[in-house]
C-alpha positions, -999 to 999 in steps of 0.1 A, spaced: 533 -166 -361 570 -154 -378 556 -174 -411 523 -151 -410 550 -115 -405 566 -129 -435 532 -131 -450 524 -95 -442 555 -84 -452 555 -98 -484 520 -80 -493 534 -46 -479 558 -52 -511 529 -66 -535 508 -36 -524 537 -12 -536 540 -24 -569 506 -24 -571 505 13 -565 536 22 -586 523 3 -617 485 18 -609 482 48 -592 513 59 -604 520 50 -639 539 81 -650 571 70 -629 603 78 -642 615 45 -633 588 29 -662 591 58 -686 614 41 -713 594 8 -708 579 -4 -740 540 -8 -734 542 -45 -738 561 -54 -715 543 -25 -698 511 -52 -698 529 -78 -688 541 -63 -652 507 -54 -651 496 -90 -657 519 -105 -630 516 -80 -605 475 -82 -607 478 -122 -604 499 -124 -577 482 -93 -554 450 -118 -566 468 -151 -555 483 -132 -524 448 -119 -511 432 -154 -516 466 -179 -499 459 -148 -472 421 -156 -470 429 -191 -462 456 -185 -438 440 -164 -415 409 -189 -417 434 -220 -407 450 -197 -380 415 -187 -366 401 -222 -369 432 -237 -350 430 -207 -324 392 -218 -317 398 -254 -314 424 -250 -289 414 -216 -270 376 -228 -270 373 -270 -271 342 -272 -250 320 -251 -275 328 -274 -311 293 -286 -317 291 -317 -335 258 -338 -344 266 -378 -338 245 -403 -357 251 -442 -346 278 -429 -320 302 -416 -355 302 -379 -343 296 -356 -376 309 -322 -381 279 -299 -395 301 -269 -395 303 -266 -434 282 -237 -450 293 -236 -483 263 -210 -492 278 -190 -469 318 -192 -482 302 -187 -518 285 -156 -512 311 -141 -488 340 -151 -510 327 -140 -547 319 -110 -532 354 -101 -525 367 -116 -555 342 -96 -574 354 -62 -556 389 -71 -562 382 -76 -597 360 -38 -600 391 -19 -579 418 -38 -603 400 -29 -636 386 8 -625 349 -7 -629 318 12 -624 302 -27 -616 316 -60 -615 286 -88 -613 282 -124 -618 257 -143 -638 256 -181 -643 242 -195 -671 209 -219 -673 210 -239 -701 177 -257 -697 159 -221 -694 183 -197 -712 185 -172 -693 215 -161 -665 208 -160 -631 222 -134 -608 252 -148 -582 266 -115 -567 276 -80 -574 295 -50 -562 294 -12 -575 309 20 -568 272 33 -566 240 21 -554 227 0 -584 194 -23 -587 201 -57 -609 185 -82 -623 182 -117 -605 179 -129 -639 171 -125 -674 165 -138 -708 195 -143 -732 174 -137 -764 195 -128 -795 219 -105 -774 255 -104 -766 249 -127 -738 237 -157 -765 272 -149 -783 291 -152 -751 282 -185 -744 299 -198 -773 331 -177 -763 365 -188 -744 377 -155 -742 368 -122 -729 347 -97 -754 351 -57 -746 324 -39 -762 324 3 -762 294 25 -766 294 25 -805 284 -9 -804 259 -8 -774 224 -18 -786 190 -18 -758 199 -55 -747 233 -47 -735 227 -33 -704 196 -56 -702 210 -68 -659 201 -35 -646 166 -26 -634 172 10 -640 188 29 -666 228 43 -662 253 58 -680 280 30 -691 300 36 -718 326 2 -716 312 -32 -709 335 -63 -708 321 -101 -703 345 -128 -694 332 -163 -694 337 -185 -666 344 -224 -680 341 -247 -656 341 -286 -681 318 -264 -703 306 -223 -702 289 -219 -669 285 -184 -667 297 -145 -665 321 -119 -649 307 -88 -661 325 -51 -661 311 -21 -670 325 16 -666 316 50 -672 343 61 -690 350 54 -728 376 30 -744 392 23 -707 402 -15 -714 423 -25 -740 432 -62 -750 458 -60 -723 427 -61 -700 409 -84 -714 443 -108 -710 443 -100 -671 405 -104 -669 408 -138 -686 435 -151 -657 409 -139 -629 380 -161 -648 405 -189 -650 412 -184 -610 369 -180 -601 368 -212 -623 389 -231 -596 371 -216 -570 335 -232 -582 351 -259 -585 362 -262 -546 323 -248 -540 304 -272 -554 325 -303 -542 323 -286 -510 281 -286 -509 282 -319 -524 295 -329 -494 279 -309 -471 245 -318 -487 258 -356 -485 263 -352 -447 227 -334 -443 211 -367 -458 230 -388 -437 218 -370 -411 180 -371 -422 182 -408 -421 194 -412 -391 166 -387 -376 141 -408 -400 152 -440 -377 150 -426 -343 117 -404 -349 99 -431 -369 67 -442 -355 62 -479 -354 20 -478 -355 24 -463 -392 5 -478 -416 26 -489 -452 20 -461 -472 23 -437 -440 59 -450 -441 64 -445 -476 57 -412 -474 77 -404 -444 106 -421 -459 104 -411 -495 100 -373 -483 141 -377 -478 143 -385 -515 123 -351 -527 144 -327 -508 181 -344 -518 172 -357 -557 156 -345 -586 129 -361 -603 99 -360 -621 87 -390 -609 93 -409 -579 73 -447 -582 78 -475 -552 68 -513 -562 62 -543 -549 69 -576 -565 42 -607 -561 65 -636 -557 37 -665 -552 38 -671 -588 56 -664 -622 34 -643 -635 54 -612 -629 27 -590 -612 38 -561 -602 18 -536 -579 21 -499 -580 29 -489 -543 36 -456 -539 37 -427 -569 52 -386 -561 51 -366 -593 28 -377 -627 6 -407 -621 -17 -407 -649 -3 -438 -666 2 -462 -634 -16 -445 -603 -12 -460 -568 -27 -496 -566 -17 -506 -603 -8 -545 -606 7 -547 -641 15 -582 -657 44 -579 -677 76 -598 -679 99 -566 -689 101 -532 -676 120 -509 -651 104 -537 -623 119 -566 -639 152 -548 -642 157 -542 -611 143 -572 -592 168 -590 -614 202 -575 -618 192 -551 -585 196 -513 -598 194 -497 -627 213 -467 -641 198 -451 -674 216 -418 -687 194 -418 -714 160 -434 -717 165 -426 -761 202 -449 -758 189 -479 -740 180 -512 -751 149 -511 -726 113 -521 -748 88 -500 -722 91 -486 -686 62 -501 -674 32 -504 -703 42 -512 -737 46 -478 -757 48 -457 -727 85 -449 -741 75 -433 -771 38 -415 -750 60 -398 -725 85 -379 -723 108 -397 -696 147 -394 -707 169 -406 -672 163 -430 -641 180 -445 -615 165 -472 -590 176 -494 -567 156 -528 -554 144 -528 -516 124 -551 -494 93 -549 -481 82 -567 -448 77 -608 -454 113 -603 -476 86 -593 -505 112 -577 -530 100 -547 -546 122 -514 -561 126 -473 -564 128 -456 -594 135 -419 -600 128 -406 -635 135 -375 -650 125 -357 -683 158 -341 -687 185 -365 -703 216 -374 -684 201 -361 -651 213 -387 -627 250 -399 -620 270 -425 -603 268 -401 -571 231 -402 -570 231 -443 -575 255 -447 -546 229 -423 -520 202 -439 -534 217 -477 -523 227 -463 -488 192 -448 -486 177 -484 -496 196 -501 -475 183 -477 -447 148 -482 -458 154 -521 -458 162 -520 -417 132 -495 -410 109 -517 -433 119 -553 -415 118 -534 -382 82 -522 -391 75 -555 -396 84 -575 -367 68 -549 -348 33 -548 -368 37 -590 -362 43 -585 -325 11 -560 -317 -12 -588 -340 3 -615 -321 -13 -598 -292 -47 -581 -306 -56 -610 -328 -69 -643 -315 -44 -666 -328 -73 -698 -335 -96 -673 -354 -80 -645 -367 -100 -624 -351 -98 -594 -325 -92 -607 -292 -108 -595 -252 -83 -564 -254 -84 -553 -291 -123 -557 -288 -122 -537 -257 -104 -511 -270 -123 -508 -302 -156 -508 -282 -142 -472 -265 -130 -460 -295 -161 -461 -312 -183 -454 -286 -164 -418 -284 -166 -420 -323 -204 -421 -319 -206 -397 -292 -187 -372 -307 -212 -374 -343 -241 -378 -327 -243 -417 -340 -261 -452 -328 -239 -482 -324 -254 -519 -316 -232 -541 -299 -238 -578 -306 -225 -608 -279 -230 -644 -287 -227 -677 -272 -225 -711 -291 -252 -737 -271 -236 -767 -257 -205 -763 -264 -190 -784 -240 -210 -815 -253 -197 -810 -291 -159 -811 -277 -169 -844 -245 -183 -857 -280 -157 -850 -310 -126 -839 -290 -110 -806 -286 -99 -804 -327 -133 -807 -336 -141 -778 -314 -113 -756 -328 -126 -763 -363 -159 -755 -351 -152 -722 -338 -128 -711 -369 -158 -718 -389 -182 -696 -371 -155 -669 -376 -156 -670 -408 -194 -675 -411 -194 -638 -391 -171 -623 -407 -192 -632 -437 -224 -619 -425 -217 -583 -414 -200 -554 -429 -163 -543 -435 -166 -512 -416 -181 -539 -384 -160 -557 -356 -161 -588 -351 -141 -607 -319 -139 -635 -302 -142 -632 -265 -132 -657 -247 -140 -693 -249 -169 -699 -275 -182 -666 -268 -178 -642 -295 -190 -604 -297 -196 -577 -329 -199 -542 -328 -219 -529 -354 -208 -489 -362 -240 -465 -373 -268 -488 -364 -296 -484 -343 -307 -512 -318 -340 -514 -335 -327 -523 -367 -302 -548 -358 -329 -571 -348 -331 -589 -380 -287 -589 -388 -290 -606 -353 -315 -629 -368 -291 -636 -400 -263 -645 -380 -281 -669 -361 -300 -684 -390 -266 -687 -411 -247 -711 -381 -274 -729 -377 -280 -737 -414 -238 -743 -418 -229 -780 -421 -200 -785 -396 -186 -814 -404 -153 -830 -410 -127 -859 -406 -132 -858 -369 -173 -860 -371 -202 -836 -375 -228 -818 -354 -256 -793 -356 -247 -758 -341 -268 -731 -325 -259 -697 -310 -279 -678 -286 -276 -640 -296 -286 -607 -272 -278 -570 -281 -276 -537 -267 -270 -505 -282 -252 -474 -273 -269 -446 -262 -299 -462 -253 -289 -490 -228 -258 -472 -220 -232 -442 -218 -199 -466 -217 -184 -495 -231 -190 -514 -195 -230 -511 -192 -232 -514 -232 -218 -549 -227 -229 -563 -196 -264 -550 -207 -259 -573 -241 -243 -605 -222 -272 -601 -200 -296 -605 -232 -273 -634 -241 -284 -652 -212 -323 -643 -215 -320 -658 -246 -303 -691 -232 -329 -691 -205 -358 -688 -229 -347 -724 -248 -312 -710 -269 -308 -707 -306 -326 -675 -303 -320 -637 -305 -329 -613 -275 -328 -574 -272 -320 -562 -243 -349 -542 -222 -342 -516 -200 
């Protein structure tokens, strides 16, 4: 607390100067001073009220922060991912907007300034884009405009600040306001930041009221804003690095396990749109069961028109080659690389692709694949982005595997693990489902239950091997025999069951009729012997010969066994 009275104390002394060098130049104690060195005082007194108000800034911020902490411990809100608690407090929006605006008033009270504003520059669009402003008056500016031919296009090329009076003023000059005003003095300093970045505009009422003096002074407080980006944009960087940390995370914990694989890709690839610019985001997948190099087009967000979703491509070189191979890739520039073609021979030289990054992932099965960003604009992407895109990989790599053991678990208990097909439960459940499917549309379903004759004489007569073989066979020879959008399931035993979607009971007579024709014209024969096989068939349908999946399938076992009764090999419908 004595440090910060000293502090005060020292800008009670600052503030004098400032008013005996401003408000009241004509003191005899400056009389005989040469204007020169009249500038210079000004000079030094300006930059260190300017350093003095800003050290201030930050003290009273450190001093309120550590007040907070200690007076106040129980109300710190911090956001933990994997137990590592992270501190969300930063806002560097916030300290941007709050803290130019200040600078910018300190800069319009210093120089006498009708308006002080601040544009930066887009290079890609030419044209400035409005930052922040502050005027004596009520005033209406631009958010941005054009540079065209004006002033602003000559600034741009400029280290120094440029004073211009009304004798020089042409209709572009005053192009940032919306509405017309009296200025006669406009002065633009350029901010350099590595390279021009933008503006610090003046302007003032009065005529000829800065002088090269001014422009001096002006050119420290552009040197001062410059350091002041600087500390900005490395503080969003890393704010915006802890916001994607922190969407990863929530990706993990909120993920839904039941999604299909492109569901998850576009859950997970939504991360990459909101933290990187691209053009074009592509996901691959690499076929590893030979050397051919096929590649398969995954997942596309942006332009798709030369390799949409579900493109295999056979080629040996490429982006997908690249980066299954050395695992990433970093291109600056698409013109500078030794690279023959992206992804289709030519497609270098037919598009307009300049920068990429991509890092290699793995899909479930360890089936290596890759993402590539791409960009039109040249040096888009830098070592930055390539390090978030690896730890966002990696991420994607644990959500993928854990996808995947659970997609293997649920099979291992819907799927029948002899046949491959649906077992009791997963053929129950789909029965429900598409009876509520059918009752909602107004639609017919047919449900189909079969039983293979004797089967206990073809495994007392072959063994128990012959029997599986047998009944992986008729599997097949079903799955075969009905459509894709049909269920077929096996039971229990050699009983087996099909649920044919959109089809009435009277028209199912004769796909009954096929299935049993087709067993019993299959050969079923192999190392262990061979038999003739017959299936006995009966079928119900839903509405008809029931309102739920319980009557709809007792009603069709109940044909089943009519059929057995009346000499098997045959196919009944039910009759209510």
């Amino acid at each position: 607390m004595k440090n910060f009275l000293y502090i005060i104390l020292i800008g009670f002394v600052l503030l004098f100067f400032l008013f005996l060098f401003l408000v009241y130049p004509g003191a005899r104690l400056l009389n005989n001073i040469p204007n020169f060195f009249h500038y210079v005082l000004n000079a030094f007194v300006f930059t260190g009220v300017l350093a003095y108000f800003i050290y201030l800034l930050v003290e009273i911020r450190t001093v309120y922060k550590f007040s907070s902490q200690n007076s106040r411990p129980q109300e710190r809100k911090t956001e933990k991912v994997d137990n590592v608690p992270m501190d969300t407090s930063i806002d560097a929006q916030k300290n941007y907007k709050e803290l130019t605006g200040k600078l910018l008033q300190l800069i319009r009270k210093s120089f006498n300034a009708h308006t002080t504003f601040l544009y930066l520059y887009n290079k890609q669009d030419q044209q400035y884009i409005l930052q922040n402003y502050t005027s004596k008056n009520s005033v209406s500016l631009s958010k941005e405009f054009k540079i065209g031919g004006s002033i602003y296009s000559d600034i741009t090329r400029r280290e120094k600040p440029k004073i211009y009076d009304r004798s020089q003023f042409d209709s572009t000059y005053l192009i940032y306001y919306n509405d017309s005003q009296e200025i006669n003095s406009l002065m633009l300093i350029p901010v350099i930041v590595g390279g021009f970045v933008g503006i610090i505009g003046l302007d003032s009422n009065q005529k000829n009221i800065w002088d090269n003096g001014s422009a001096a002074l002006a050119q420290n407080f552009a040197h001062l804003f410059s350091q002041f980006i600087w500390q900005v944009d490395a503080l969003e960087l890393q704010s915006n690095q802890i916001k994607f940390l922190q969407d990863i995370a929530d990706f993990h914990q909120n993920i839904s396990l039941d999604l299909s694989r492109l569901d998850f890709l576009k859950k997970s690839c939504r991360i990459l749109n909101k933290y990187f610019s691209y053009d074009k985001l592509t996901v691959f997948s690499k076929n590893t069961s030979d050397s051919t190099y096929e590649t398969s087009i995954e997942y596309i967000d942006g332009e798709d028109t030369e390799t949409p979703m579900g493109t295999h491509i056979n080629n040996r070189n490429g982006l997908p080659k690249v980066i299954t191979d050395a695992g990433q890739i970093f291109i600056p520039d698409y013109d500078k690389s030794h690279l023959e073609f992206r992804f289709l021979p030519d497609d270098m030289e037919s598009l307009h692709y300049r920068s990429a990054i991509g890092k290699k992932i793995a899909f479930s099965n360890n089936t290596p694949g890759g993402i590539i960003l791409e960009s039109k604009n040249a040096n888009n992407y830098t070592k930055q982005d390539l390090t978030l895109l690896t730890f966002f990989c990696n991420s994607f790599n644990r959500a993928s595997q854990a996808l995947s053991k659970y997609q293997k678990a649920k099979t291992l208990g819907t799927v029948d693990s002899l046949t491959q097909l649906y077992n009791r439960r997963a053929f129950i459940d789909t029965l429900k489902r598409e009876i509520e499917r059918a009752r909602r549309y107004d639609n017919t379903l047919t449900l189909l239950v079969l039983d293979i004759d004797d089967f206990k004489d073809v495994n007392d007569i072959h063994g128990h091997p012959f029997g599986d073989f047998v009944l992986k066979k008729i599997a097949r020879v079903l799955l075969g025999s009905v459509r894709s959008i049909d269920t077929v399931a096996r039971y229990g035993g050699e009983e087996f069951t099909i649920i044919l979607v959109n089809a009435d009971k009277n028209d199912c007579n004769d796909t009954a009729e096929r299935i049993r024709s087709n067993i019993e014209n299959f050969r079923f024969k192999n190392s262990d012997g061979e038999h003739d096989i017959t299936v006995s068939i009966g079928f119900a349908s839903f509405p008809r010969d029931g309102e739920n999946y319980k009557d709809i399938f007792a009603n069709a076992d109940k044909a089943m066994y009519e059929a057995k009764q009346a000499g098997k090999n045959q196919v009944t419908m039910y009759q209510s």
